[in-house]
DRENMARVEX-771993 format. One record per residue (C-alpha): residue number from 1; residue in three letters; x, y, z. Coordinates in nm, 3 decimals. Example, Ala and Ser with C-alpha at 12.3 -4.5 7.8 and 13.67 -1.06 7.14 Angstrom:
DRENMARVEX-771993
ROVEX / k / r / X / Y / Z
ROVEX / 1 / ALA / 1.230 / -0.450 / 0.780;
ROVEX / 2 / SER / 1.367 / -0.106 / 0.714;
END
This chain:
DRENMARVEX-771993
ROVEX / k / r / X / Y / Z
ROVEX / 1 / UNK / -0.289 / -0.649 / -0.788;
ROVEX / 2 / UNK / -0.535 / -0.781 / -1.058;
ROVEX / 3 / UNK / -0.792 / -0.603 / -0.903;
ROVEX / 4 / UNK / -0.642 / -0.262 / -0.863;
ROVEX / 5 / UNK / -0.528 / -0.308 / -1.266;
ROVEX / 6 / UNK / -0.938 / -0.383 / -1.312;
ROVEX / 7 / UNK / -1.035 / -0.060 / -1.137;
ROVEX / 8 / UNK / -0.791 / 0.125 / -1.294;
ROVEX / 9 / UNK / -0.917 / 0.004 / -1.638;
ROVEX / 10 / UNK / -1.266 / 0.089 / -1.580;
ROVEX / 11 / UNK / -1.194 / 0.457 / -1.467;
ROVEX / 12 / UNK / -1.020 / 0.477 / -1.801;
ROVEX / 13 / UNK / -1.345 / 0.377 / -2.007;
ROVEX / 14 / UNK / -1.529 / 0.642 / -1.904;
ROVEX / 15 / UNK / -1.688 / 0.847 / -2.171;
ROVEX / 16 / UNK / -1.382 / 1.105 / -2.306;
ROVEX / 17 / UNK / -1.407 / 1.482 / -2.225;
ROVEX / 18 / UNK / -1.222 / 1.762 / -2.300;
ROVEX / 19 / UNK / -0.894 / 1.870 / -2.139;
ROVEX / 20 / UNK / -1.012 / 2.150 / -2.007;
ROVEX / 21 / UNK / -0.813 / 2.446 / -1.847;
ROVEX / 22 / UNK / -0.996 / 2.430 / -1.566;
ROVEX / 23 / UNK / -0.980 / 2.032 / -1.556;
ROVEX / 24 / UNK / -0.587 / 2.110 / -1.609;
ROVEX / 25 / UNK / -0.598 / 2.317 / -1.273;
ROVEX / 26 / UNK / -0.789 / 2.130 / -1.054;
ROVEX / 27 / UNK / -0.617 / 1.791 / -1.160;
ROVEX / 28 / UNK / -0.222 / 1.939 / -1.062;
ROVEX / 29 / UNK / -0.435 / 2.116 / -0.743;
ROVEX / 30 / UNK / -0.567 / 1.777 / -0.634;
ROVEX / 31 / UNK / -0.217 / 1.590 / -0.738;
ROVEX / 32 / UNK / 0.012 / 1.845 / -0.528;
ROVEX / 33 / UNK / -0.191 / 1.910 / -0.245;
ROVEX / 34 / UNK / -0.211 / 1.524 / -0.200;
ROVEX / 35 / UNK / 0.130 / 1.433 / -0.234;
ROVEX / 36 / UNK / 0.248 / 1.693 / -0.018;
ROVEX / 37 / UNK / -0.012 / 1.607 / 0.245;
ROVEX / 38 / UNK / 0.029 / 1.276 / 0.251;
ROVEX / 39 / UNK / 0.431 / 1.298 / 0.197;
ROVEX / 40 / UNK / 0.493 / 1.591 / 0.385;
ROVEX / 41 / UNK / 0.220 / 1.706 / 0.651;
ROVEX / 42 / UNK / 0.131 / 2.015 / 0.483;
ROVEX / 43 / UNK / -0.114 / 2.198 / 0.252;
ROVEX / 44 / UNK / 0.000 / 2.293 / -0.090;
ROVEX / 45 / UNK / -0.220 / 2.559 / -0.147;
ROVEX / 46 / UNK / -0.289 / 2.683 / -0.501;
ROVEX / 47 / UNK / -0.174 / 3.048 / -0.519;
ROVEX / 48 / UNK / -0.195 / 3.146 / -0.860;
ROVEX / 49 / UNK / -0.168 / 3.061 / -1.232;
ROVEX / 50 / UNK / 0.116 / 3.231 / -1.420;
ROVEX / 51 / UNK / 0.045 / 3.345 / -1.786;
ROVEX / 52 / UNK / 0.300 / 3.179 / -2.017;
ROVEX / 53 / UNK / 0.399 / 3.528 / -2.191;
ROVEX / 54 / UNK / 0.496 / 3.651 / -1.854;
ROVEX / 55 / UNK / 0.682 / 3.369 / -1.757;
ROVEX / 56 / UNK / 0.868 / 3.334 / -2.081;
ROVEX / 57 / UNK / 0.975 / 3.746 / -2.083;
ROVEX / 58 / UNK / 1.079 / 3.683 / -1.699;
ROVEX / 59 / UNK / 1.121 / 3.271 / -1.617;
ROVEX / 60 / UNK / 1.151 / 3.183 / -1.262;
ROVEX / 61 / UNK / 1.480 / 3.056 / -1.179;
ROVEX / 62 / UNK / 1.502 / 2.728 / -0.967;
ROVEX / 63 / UNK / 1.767 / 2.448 / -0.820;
ROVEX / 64 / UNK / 1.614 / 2.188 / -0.884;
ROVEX / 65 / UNK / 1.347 / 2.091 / -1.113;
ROVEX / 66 / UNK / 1.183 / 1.747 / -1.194;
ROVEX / 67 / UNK / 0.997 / 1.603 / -1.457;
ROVEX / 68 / UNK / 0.816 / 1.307 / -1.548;
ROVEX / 69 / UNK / 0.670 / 1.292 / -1.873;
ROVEX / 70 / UNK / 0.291 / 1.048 / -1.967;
ROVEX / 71 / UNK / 0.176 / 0.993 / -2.341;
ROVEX / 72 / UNK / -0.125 / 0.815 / -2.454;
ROVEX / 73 / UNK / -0.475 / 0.956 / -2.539;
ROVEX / 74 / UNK / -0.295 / 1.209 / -2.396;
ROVEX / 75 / UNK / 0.033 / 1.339 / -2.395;
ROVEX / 76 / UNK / 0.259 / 1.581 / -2.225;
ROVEX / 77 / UNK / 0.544 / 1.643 / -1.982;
ROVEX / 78 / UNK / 0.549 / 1.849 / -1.602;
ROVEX / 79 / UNK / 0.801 / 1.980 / -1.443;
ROVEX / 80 / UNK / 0.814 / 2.027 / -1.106;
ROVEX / 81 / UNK / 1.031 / 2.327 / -0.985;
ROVEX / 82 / UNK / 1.184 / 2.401 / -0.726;
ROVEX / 83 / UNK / 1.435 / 2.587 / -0.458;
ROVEX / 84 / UNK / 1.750 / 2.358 / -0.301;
ROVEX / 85 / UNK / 1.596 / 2.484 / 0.027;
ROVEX / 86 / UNK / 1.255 / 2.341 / -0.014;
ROVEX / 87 / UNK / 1.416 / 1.983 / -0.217;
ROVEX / 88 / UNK / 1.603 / 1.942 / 0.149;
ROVEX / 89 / UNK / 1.326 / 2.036 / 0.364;
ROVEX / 90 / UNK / 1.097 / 1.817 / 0.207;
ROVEX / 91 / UNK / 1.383 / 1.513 / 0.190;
ROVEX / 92 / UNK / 1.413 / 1.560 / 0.587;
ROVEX / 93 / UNK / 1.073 / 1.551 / 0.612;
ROVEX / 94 / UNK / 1.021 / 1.238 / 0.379;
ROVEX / 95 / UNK / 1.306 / 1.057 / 0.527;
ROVEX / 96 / UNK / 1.338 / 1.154 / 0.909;
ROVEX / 97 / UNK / 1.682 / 1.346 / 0.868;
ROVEX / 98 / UNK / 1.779 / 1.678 / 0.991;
ROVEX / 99 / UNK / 1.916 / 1.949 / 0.678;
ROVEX / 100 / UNK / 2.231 / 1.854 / 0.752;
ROVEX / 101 / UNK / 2.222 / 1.517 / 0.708;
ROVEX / 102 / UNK / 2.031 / 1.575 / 0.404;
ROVEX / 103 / UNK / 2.331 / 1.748 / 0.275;
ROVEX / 104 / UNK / 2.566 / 1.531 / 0.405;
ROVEX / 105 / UNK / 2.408 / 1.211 / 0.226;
ROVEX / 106 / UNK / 2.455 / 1.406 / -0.109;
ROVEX / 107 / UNK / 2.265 / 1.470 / -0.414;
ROVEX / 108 / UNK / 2.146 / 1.130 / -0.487;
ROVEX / 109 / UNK / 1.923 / 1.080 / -0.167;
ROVEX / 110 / UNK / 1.780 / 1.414 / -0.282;
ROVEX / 111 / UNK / 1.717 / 1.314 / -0.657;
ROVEX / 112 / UNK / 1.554 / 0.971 / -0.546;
ROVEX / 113 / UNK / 1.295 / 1.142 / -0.271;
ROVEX / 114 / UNK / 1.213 / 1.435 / -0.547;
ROVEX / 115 / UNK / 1.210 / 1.202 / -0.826;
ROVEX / 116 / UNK / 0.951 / 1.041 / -0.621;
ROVEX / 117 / UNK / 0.755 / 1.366 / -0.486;
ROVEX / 118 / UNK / 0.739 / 1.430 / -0.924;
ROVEX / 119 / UNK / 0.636 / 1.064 / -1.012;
ROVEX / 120 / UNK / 0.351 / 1.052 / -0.710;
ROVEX / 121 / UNK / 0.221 / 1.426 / -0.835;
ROVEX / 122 / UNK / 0.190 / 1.343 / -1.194;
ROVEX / 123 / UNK / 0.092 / 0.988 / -1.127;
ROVEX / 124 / UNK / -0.205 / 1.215 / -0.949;
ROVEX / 125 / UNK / -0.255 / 1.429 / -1.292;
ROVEX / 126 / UNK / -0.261 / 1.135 / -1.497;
ROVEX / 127 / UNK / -0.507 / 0.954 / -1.305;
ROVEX / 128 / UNK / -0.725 / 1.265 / -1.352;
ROVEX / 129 / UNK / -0.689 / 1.289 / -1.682;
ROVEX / 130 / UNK / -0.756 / 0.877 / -1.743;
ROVEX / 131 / UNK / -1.025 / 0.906 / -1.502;
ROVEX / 132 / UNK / -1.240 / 1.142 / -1.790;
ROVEX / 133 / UNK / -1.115 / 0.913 / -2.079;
ROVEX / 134 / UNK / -0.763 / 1.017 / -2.168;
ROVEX / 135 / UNK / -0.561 / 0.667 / -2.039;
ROVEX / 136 / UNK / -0.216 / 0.732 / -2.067;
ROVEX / 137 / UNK / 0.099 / 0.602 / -1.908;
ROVEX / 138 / UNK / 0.404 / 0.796 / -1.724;
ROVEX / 139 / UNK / 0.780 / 0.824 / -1.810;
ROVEX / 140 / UNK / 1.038 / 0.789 / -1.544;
ROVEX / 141 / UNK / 1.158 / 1.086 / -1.337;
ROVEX / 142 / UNK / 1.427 / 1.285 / -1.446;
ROVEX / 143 / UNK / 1.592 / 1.562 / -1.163;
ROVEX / 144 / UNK / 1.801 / 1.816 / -1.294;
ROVEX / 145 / UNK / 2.006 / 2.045 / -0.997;
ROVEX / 146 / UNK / 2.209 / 2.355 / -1.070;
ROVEX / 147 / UNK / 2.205 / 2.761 / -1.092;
ROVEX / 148 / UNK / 1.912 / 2.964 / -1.255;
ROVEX / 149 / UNK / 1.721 / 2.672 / -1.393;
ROVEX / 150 / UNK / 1.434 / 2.765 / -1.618;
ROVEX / 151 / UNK / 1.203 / 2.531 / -1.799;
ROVEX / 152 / UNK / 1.189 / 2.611 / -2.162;
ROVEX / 153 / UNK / 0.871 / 2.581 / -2.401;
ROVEX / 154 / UNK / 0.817 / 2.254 / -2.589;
ROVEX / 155 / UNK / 0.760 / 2.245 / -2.919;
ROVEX / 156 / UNK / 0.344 / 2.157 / -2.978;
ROVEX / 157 / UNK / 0.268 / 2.193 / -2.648;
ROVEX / 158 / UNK / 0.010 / 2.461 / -2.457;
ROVEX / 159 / UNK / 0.148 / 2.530 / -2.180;
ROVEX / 160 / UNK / 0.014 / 2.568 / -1.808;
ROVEX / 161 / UNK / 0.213 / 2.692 / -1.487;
ROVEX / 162 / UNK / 0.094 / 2.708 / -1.173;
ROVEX / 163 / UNK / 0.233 / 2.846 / -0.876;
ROVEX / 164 / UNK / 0.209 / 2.659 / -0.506;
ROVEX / 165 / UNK / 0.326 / 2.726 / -0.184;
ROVEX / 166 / UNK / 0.408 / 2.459 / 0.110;
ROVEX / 167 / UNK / 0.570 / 2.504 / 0.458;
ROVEX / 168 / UNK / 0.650 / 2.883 / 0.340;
ROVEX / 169 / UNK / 0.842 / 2.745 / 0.005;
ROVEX / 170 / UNK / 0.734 / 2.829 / -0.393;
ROVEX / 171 / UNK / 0.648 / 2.523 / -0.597;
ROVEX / 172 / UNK / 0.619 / 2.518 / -0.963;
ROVEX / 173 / UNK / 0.438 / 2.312 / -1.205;
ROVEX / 174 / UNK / 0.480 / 2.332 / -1.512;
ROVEX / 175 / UNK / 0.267 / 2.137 / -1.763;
ROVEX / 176 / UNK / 0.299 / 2.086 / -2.141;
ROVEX / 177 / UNK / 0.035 / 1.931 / -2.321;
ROVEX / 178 / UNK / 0.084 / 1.806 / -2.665;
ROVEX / 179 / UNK / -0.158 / 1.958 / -2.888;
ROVEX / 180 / UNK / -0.357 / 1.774 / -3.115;
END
């Protein structure tokens, strides 16, 4: 493990750079499409970014969102959102079980699988972000369930969504970055 904490260390010395919004995009691109590759056997394509006015006048509604927060040199919080269809299809996938058994093993198989699909994706963003000089460390996950979920502006933050797709389901990520 002492070497993995060594590498890690010297990615984070690298010379700082701006967060970018393009750095911002490509970072959560990388981070989803890698998670849900590696987690799930299938692309994540990007599909499009969604301006902030817009999504405030008409917020996409969700089941399920989660969130995992990272603060250092920089500092923020993303929320991953979600349908209940796509939180049980990728559980099955994750775990080997059919939809119904999903449903039948209740809410908190789903909130420890998703709470790990969040923490792996913005473990991913954060690494970006260290890797061009903004070391910072991550929160635990928090999954919220429920009716007509919206995520709701932070104060300080600029904020960044970004719609995905996978296996025929809308992902969200939503991304608040403290300002400075």
């Amino acid at each position: 493990m002492g070497d993995w904490l060594s590498h890690s260390s010297f990615h984070c010395m690298a010379a700082a750079q701006q967060i970018t919004e393009a750095l911002i995009q490509e970072s959560i691109a990388n981070a989803m499409q890698n998670v849900c590759r590696t987690l799930l056997r299938q692309d994540a394509p990007f599909v499009d970014r969604v301006p902030t006015a817009e999504y405030e006048r008409d917020p996409l509604k969700f089941q399920l969102i989660g969130n995992v927060g990272f603060a250092g040199d920089a500092s923020g919080m993303v929320y991953l959102c979600m349908s209940d269809d796509f939180a049980v299809y990728a559980v099955g996938t994750i775990l080997g079980m059919s939809a119904a058994e999903v449903r039948f093993a209740g809410h908190e198989v789903i909130k420890d699988a998703i709470g790990e699909v969040t923490n792996m994706t913005v473990g991913g963003f954060k690494n970006a972000l260290c890797d061009v000089g903004f070391p910072c460390k991550l929160t635990l996950p928090t999954i919220v369930n429920g009716n007509n979920l919206t995520v709701a502006s932070l104060k300080g933050t600029a904020r960044h969504i970004f719609r995905f797709t996978c296996a025929t389901h809308v992902l969200v990520a939503d991304l608040q970055l403290k300002n400075d």
